[in-house]
N, CA, C and O of each residue as an XYZ file, in Angstrom:
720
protein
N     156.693    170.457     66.245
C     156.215    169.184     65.776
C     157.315    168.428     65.016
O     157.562    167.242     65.234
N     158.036    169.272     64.003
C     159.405    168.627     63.220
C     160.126    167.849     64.573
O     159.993    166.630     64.682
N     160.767    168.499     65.425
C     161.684    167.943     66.378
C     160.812    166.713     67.231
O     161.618    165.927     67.729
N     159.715    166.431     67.457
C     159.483    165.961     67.802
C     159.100    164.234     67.139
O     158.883    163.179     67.737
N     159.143    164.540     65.801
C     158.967    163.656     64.723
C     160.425    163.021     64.788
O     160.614    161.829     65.032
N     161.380    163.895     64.558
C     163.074    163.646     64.441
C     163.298    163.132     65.551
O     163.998    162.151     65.302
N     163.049    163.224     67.161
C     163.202    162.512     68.040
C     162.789    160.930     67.822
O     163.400    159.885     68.047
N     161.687    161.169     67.370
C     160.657    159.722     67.812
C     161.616    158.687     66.541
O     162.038    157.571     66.843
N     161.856    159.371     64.998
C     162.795    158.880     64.265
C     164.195    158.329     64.739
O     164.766    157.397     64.175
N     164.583    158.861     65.603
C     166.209    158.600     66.255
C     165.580    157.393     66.760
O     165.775    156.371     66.102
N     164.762    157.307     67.949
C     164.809    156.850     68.976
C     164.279    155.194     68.003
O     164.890    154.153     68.243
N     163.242    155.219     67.075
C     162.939    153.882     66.357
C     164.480    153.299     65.573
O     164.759    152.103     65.659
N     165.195    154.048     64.997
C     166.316    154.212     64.443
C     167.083    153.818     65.613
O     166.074    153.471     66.226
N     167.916    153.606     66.348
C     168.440    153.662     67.733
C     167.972    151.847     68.466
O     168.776    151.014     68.883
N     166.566    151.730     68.405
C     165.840    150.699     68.984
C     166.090    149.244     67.600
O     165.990    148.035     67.809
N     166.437    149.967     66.213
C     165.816    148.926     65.089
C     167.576    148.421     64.963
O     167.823    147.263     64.624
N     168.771    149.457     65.283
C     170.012    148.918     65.669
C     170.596    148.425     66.759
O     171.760    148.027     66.716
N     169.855    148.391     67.882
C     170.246    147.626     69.038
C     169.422    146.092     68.637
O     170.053    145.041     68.518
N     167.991    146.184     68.469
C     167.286    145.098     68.291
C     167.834    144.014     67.246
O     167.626    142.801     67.244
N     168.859    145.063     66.046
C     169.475    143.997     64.620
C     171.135    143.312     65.403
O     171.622    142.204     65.179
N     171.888    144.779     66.647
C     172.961    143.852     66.958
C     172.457    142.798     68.390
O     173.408    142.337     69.021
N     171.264    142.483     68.814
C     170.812    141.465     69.562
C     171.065    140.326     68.847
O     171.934    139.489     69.094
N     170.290    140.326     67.970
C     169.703    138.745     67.220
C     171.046    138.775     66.876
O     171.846    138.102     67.526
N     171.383    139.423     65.996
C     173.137    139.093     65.253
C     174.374    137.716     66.832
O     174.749    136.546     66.917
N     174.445    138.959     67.611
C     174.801    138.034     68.654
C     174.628    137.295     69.060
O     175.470    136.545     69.554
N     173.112    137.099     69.050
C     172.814    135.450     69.294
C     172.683    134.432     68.339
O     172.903    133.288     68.736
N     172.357    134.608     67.106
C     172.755    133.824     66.547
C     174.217    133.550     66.211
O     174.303    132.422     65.724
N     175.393    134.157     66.289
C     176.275    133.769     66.583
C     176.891    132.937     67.319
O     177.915    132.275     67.148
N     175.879    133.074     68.483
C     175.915    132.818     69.758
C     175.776    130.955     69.372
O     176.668    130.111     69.452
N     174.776    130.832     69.080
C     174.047    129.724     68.197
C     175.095    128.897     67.663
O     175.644    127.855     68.021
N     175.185    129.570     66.839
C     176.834    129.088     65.662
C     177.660    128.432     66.151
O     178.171    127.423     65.667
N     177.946    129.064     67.437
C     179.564    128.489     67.908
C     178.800    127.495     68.941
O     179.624    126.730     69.443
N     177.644    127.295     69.355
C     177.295    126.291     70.066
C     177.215    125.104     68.700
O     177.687    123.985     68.900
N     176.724    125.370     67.620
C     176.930    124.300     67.166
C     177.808    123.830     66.726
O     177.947    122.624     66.928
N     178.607    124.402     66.085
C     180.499    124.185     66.010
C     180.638    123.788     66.484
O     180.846    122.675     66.001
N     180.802    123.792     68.129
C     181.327    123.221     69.217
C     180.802    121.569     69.206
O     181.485    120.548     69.287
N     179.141    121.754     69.058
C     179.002    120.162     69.015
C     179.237    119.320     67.726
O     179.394    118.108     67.875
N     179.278    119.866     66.442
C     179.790    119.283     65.655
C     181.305    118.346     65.717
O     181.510    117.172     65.409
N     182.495    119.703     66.399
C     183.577    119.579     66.505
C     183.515    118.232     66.975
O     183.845    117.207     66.379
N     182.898    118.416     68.491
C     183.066    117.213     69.431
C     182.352    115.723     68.768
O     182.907    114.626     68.837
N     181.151    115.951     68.193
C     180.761    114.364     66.840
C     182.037    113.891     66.601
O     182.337    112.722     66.839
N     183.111    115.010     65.978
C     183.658    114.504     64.655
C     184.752    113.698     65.474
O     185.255    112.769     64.842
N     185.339    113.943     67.134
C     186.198    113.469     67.381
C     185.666    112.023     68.097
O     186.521    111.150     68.247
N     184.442    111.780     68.490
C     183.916    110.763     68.919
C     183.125    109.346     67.705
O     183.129    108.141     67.956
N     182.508    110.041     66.392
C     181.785    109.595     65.768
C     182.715    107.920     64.953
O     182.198    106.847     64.642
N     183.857    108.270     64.869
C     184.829    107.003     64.104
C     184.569    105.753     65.517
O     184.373    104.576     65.217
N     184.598    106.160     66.899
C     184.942    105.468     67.649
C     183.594    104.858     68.251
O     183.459    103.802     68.868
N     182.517    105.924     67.862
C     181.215    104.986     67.907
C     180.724    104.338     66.689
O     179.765    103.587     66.869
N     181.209    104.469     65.354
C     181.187    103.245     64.081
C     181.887    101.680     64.609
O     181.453    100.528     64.587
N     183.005    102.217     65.014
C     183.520    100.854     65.369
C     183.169    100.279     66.552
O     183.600     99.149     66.779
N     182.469    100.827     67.360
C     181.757    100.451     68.632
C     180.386     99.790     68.434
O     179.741     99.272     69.346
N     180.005     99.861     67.141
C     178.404     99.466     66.864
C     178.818     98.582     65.763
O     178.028     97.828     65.195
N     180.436     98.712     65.378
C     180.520     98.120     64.232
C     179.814     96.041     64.756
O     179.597     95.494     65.838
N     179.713     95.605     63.385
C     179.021     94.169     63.021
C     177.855     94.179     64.665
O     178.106     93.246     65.428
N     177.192     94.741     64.933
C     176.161     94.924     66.016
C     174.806     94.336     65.442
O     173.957     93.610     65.959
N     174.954     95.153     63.663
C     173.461     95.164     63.222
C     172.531     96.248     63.369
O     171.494     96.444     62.735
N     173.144     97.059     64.473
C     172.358     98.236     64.762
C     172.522     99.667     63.847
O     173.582     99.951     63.289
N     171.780    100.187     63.808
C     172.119    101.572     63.220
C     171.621    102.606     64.610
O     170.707    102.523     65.431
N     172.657    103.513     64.390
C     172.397    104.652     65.448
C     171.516    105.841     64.862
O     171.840    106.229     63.740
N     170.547    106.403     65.426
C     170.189    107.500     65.176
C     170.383    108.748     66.267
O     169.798    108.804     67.349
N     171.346    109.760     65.748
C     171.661    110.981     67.316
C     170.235    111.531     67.812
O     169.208    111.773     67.178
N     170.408    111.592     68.564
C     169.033    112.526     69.460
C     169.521    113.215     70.406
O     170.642    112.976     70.854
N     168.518    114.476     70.995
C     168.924    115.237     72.040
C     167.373    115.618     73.161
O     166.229    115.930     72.831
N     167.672    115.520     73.819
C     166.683    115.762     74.909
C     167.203    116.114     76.809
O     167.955    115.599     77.636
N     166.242    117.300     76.741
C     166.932    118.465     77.866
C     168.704    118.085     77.414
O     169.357    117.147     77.870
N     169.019    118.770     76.746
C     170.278    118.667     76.383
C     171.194    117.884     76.762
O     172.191    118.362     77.302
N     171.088    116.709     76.596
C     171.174    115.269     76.907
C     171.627    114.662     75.483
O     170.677    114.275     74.802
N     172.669    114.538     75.014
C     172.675    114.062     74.070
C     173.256    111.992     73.828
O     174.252    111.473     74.331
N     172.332    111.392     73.033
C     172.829    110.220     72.878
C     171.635    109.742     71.840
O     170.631    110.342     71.456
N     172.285    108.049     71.455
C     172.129    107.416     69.973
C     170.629    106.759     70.464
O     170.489    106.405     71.635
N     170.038    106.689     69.937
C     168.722    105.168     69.684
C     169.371    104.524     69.238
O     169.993    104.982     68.279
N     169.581    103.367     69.562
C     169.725    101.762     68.425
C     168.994    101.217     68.298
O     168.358    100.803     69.267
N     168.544    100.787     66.565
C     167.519    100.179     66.110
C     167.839     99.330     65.194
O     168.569     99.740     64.290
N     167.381     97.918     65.179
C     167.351     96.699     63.972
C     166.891     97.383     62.814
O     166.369     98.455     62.511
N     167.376     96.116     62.182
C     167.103     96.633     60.690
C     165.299     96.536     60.311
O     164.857     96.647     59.167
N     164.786     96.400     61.058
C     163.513     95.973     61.014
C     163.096     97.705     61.758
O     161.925     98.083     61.773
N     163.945     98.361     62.177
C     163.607     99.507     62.968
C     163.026     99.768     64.159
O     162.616    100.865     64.538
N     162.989     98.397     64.939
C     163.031     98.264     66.006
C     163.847     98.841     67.177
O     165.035     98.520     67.228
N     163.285     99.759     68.240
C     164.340    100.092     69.682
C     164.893     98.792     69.509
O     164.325     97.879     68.910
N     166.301     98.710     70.183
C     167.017     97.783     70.482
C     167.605     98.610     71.863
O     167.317     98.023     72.906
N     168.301     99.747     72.021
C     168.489    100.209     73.194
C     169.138    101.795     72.841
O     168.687    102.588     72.015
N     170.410    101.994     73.794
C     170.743    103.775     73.382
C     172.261    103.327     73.893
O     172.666    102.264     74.363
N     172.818    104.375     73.651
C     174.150    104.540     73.569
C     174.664    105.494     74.348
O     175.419    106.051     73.551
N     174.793    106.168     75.544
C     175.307    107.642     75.938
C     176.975    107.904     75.543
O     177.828    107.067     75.247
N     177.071    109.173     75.641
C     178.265    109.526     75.638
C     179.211    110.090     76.483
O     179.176    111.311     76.331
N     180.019    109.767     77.284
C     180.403    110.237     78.205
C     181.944    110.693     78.695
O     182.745    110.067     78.002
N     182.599    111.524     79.602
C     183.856    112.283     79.925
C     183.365    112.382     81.261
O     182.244    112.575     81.733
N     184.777    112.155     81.864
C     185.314    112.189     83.167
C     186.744    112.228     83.333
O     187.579    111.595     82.686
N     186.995    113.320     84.595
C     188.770    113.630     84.975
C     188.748    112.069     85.652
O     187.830    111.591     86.319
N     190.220    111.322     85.228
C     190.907    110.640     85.555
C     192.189    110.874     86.255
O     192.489    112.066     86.319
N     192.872    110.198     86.698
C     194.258    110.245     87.107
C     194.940    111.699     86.128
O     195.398    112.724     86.632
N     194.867    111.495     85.136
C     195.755    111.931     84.257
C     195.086    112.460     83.121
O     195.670    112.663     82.056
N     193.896    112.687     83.308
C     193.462    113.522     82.026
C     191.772    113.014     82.552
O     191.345    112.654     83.649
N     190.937    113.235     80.859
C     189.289    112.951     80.797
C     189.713    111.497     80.179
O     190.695    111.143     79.526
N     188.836    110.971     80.545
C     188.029    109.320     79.827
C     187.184    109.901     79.386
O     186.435    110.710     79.933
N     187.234    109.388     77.881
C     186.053    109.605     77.506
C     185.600    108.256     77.452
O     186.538    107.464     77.536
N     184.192    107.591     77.311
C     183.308    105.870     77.042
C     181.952    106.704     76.325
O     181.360    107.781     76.262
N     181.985    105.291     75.855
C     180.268    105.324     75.349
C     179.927    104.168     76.899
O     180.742    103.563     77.596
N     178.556    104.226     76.984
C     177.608    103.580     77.672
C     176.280    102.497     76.804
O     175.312    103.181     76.470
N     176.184    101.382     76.531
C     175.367    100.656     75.704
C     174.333    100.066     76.635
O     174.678     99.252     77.491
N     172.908    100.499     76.479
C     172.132     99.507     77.063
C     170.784     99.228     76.347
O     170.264     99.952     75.498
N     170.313     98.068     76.825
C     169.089     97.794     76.123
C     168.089     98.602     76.198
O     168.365     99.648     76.784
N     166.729     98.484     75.718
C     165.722     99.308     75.541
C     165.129     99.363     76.850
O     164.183    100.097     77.138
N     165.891     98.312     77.891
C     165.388     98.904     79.367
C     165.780     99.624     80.537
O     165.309     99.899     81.641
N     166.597     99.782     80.021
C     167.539    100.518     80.828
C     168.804     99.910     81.770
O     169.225    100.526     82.749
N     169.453     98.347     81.240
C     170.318     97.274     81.377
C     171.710     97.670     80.716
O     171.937     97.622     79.507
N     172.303     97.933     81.369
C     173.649     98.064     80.941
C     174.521     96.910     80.177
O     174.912     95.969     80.869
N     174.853     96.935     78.753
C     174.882     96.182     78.225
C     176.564     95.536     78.058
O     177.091     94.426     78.134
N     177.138     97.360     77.712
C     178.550     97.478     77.891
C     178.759     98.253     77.674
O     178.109     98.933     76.881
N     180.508     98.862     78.650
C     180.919    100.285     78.865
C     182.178    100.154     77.930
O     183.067     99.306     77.993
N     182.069    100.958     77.252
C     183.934    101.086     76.362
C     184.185    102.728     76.670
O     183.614    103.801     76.472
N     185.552    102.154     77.353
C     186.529    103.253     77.164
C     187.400    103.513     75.601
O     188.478    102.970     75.359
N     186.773    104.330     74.760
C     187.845    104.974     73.716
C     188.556    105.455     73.715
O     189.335    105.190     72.800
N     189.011    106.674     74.770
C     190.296    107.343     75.056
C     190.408    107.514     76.487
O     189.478    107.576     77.292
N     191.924    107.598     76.768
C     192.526    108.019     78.180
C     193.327    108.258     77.793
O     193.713    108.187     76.626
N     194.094    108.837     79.268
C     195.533    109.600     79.306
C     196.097    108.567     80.390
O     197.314    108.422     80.270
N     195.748    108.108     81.017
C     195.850    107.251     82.132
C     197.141    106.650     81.899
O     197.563    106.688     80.743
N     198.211    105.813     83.263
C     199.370    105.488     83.280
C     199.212    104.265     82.425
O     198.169    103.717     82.781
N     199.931    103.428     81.209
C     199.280    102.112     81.068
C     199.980    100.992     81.884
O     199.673     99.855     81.527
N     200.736    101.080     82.765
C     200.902    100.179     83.481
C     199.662     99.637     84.730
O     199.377     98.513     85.143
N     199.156    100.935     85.048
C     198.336    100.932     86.161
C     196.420    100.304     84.987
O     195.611     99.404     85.210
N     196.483    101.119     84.124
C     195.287    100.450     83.106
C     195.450    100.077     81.825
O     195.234    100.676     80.772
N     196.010     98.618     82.148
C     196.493     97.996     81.045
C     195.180     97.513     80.407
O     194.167     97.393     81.097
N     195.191     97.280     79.302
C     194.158     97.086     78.528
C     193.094     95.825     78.568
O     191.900     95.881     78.276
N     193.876     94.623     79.026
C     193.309     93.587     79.872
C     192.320     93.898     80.818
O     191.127     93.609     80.905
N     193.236     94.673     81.630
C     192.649     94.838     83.194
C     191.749     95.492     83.083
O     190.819     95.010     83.730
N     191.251     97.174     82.154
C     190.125     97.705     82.115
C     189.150     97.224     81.579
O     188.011     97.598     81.859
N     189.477     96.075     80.487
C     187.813     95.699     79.890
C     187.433     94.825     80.703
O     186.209     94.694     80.726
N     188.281     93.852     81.715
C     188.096     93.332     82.532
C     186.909     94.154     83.323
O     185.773     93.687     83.397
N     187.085     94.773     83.609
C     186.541     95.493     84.611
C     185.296     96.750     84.379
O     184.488     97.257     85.157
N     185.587     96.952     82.951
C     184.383     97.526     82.243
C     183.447     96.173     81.974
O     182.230     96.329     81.871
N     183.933     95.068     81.881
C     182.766     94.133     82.548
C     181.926     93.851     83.133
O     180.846     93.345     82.829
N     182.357     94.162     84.055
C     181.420     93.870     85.312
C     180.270     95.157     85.527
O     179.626     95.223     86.573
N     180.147     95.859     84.756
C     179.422     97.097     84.667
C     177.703     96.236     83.860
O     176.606     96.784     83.960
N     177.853     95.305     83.367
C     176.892     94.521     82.170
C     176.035     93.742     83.520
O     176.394     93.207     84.568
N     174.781     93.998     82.881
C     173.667     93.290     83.572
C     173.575     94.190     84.919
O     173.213     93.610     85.943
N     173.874     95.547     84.977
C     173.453     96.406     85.892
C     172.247     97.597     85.894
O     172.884     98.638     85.733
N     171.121     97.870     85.977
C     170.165     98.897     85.697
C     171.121     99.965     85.782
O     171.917    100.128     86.707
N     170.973    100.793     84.603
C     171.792    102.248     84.449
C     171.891    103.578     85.254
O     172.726    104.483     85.252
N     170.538    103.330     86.061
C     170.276    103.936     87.126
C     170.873    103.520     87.987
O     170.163    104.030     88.854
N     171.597    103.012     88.532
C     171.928    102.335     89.888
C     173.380    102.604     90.207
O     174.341    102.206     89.549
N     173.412    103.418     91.433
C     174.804    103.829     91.669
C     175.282    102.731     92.668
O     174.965    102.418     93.815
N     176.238    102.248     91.686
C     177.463    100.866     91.820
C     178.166    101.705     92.820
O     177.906    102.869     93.123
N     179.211    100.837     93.341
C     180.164    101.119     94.547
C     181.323     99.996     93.811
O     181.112     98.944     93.206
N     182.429    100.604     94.096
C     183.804     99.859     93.979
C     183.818     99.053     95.011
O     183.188     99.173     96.062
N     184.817     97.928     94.578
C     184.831     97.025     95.035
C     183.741     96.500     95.838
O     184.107     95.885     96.839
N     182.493     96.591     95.642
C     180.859     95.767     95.963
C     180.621     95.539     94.833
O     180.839     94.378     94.485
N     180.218     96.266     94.042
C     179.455     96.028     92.813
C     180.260     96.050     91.644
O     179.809     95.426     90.684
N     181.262     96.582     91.519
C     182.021     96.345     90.164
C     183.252     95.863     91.112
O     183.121     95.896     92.336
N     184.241     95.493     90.605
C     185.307     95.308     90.903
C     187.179     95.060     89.326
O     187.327     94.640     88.179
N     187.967     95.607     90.326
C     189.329     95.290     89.054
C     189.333     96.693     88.956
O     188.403     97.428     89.288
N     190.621     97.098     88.398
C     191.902     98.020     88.670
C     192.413     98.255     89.653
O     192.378     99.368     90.178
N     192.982     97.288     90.105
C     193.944     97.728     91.123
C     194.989     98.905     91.273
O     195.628     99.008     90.226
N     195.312     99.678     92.073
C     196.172    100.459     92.086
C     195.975    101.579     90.626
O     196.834    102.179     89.980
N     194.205    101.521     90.448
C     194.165    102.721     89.568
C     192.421    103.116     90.491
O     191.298    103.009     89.999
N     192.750    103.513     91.733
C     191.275    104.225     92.433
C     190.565    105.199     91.444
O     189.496    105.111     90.840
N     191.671    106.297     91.496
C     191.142    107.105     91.220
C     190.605    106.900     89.323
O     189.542    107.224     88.795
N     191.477    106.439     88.893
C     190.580    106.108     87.456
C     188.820    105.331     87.458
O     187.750    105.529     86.882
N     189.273    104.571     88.284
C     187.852    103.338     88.352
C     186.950    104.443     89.137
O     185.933    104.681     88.485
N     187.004    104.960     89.976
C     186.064    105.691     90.739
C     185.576    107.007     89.601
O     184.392    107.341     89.577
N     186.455    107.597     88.819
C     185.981    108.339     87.488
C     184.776    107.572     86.687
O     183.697    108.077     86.374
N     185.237    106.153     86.413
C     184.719    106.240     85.568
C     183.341    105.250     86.023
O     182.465    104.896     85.234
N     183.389    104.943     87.343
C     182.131    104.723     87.875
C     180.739    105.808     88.046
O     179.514    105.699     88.114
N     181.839    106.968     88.067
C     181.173    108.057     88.715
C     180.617    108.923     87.347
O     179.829    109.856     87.506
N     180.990    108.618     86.301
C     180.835    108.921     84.935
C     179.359    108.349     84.517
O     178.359    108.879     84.034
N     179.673    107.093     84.905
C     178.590    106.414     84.133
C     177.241    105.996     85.411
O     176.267    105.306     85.111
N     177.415    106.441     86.474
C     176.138    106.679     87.349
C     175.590    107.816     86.715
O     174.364    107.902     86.768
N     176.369    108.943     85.974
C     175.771    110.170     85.947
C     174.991    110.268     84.733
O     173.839    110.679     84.594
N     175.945    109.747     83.732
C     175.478    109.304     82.376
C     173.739    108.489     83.024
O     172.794    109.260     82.855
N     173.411    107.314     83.586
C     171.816    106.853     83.788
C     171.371    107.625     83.927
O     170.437    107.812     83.147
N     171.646    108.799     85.075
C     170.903    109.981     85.890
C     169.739    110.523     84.908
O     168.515    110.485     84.789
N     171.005    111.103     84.215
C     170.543    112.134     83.182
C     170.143    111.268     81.876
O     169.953    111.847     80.807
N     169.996    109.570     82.016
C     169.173    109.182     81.113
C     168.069    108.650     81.422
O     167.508    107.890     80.634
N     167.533    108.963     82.671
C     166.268    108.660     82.974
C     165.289    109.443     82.633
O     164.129    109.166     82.939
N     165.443    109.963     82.308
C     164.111    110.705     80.944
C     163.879    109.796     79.708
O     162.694    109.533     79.506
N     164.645    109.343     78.971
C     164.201    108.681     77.635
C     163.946    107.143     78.299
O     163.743    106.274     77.451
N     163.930    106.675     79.798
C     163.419    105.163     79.731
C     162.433    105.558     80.643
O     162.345    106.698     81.100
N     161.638    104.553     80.929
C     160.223    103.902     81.937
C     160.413    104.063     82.936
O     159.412    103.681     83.543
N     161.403    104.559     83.855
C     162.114    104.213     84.642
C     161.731    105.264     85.714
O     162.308    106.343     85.842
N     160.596    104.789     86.544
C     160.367    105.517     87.634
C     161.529    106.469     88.757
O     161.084    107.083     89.727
């Protein structure tokens, strides 16, 4: 009966240290997922202040099916619209943009904050130029170069990034709008 007591002891003993290094690992696990998204706030968050800067809006972060992006709301606390965040390989590295649209899902305006890109080929003119033409488009709606947006010449492969960025960015924001 002793040995059989001392077994059943090991074996709870045995089960109560695998079960303590589980959770340990995952919450670790946890940890460095949020690190990770903190990290990434801290390198985006200056460039969406000045992106909302004199707007009027205040951002609030949200996440859904792990989807992350802003609400914008008046000072009255009114939706006004959302903000996504977005990365795509370019020529020469990731673009990163925010995405701005109204509370209907209207593309309001696309800013590129960082590239690696040649600047002769995306001179700074020429891309907001052309992040233009992205405004007054449903966010859902996969645009085509040169039909529906147009400008950068002799930068395909950038413009097609960052078309292809921000079709994906609606995709995956058609959960938080109306948007059949």
């Amino acid at each position: 009966m002793y040995q059989i007591k001392k077994r059943i002891s090991v074996v709870i003993g045995i089960a109560v240290v695998v079960m303590a290094s589980v959770f340990i690992f995952v919450l670790q696990s946890k940890r460095g997922q949020e690190s990770q998204v903190l990290v990434e706030e801290l390198s985006y968050q200056p460039h969406l202040e000045t992106f909302l800067q004199d707007s009027g809006l205040t951002s609030l972060r949200k996440e859904k099916n792990g989807f992350t992006y802003y609400e914008l709301r008046d000072t009255y606390g009114d939706l006004q619209g959302f903000v996504f965040l977005g990365a795509e390989d370019g020529w020469a590295g990731p673009i990163s943009l925010f995405v701005k649209t109204d509370a209907a899902g209207i593309i309001q305006r696309v800013h590129v904050w960082h590239h690696t890109e040649t600047p002769i080929f995306v001179h700074p003119v020429r891309l907001r130029e052309f992040l233009n033409t992205f405004a007054n488009h449903g966010v859902d709606t996969e645009l085509k170069w040169q039909t529906d947006i147009h400008g950068l010449t002799g930068a395909t492969v950038t413009a097609e990034a960052i078309i292809r960025e921000v079709h994906e960015l609606g995709i995956r924001a058609k959960g938080i709008y109306d948007i059949p």
